[in-house]
TORTI-779673 format. One record per residue: residue in three letters; x, y, z of N, C-alpha, C, O in turn. Coordinates in steps of 0.2 Angstrom, whole numbers, padded with zeros to 4 digits, always signed. Layout:
REM residues N
AlaXYZXYZXYZXYZ...
REM end
This chain:
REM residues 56
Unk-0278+0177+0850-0282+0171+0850-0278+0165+0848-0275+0165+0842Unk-0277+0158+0852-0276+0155+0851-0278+0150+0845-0284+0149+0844Unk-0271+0146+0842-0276+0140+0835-0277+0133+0840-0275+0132+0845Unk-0279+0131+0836-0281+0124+0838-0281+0117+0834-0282+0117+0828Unk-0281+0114+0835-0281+0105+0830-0287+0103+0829-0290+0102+0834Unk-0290+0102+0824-0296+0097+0824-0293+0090+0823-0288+0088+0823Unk-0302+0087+0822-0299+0079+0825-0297+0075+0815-0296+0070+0813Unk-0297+0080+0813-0295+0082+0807-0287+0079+0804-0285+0077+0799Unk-0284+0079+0811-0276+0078+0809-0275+0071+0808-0279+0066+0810Unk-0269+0072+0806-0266+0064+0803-0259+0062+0807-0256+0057+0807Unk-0259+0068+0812-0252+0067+0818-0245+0067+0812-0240+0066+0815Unk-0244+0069+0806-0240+0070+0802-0232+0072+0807-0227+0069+0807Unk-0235+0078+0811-0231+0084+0814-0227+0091+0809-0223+0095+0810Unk-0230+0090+0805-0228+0096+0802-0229+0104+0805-0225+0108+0805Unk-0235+0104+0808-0236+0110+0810-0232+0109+0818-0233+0115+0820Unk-0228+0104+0822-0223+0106+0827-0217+0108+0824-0212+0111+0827Unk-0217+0106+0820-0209+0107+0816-0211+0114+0813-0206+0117+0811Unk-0217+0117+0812-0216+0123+0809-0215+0132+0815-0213+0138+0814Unk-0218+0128+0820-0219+0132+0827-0212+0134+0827-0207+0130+0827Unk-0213+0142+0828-0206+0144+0830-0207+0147+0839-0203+0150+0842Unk-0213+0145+0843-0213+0145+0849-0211+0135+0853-0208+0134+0859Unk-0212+0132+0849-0213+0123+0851-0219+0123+0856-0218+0121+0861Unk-0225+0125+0854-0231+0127+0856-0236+0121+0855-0242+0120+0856Unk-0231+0115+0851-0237+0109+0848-0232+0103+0850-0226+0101+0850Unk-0236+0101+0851-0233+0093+0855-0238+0091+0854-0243+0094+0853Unk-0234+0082+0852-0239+0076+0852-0244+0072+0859-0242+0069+0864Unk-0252+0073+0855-0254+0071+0861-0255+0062+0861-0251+0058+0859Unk-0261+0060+0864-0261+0053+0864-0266+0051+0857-0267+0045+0855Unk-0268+0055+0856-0272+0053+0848-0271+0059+0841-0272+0057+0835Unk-0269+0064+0843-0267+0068+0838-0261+0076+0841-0262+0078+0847Unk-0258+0078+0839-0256+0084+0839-0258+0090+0844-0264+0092+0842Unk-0255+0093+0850-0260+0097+0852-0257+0105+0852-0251+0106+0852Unk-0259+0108+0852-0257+0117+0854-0260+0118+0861-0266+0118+0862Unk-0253+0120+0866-0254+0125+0869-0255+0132+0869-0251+0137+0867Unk-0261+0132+0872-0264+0142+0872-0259+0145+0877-0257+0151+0876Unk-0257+0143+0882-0252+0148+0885-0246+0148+0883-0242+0151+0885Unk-0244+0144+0876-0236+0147+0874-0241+0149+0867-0237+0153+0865Unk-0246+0148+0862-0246+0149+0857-0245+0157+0856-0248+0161+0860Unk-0242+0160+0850-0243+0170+0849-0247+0169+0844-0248+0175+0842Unk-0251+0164+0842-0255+0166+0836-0253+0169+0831-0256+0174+0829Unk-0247+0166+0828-0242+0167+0823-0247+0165+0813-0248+0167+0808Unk-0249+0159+0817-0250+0156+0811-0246+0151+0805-0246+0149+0799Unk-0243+0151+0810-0237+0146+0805-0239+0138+0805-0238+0135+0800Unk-0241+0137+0808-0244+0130+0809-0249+0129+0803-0250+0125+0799Unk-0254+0136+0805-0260+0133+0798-0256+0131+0791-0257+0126+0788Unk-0252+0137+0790-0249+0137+0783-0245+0130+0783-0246+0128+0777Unk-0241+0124+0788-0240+0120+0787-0243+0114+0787-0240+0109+0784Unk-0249+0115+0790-0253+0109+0791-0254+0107+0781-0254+0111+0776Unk-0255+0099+0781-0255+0097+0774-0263+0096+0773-0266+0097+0768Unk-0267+0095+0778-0274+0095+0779-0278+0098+0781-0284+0096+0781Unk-0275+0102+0782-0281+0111+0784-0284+0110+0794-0289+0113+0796Unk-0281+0106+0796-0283+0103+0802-0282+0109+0809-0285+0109+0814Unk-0278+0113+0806-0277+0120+0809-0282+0128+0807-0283+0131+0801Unk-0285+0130+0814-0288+0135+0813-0287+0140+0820-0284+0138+0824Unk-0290+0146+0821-0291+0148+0826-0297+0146+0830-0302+0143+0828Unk-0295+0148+0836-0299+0145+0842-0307+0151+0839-0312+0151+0843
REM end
C-alpha cells in the first residue's frame, strides 16, 4: 500500500530527499507520492518533520 501527503505538509522536501525510490516530487501546492513507483518502504514517514506522511 502506497503512502501519501496530507495537506499537512510545509513543502520542506525532506521526505523526497529521504526516498530511496525518488517516488516524491514537488507538486503545485505541496509534495506528492507516486503510487506506481512508491514500495512502501516508509522512509518518507520517518522523515517527514510534521507527520504529514501516512499510508493510503
Amino acid at each position: 500500500m502506497a503512502y501519501v501527503i496530507s495537506d499537512s505538509c510545509i513543502s520542506c522536501g525532506a521526505c523526497a530527499e529521504g526516498c530511496p525510490v525518488s517516488a516524491i516530487a514537488e507538486g503545485e501546492t505541496q509534495y506528492q507520492i507516486d503510487p506506481e513507483v512508491c514500495i512502501s518502504c516508509g522512509a518518507c514517514e520517518a522523515t517527514c518533520p510534521v507527520s504529514a506522511i501516512a499510508e493510503e
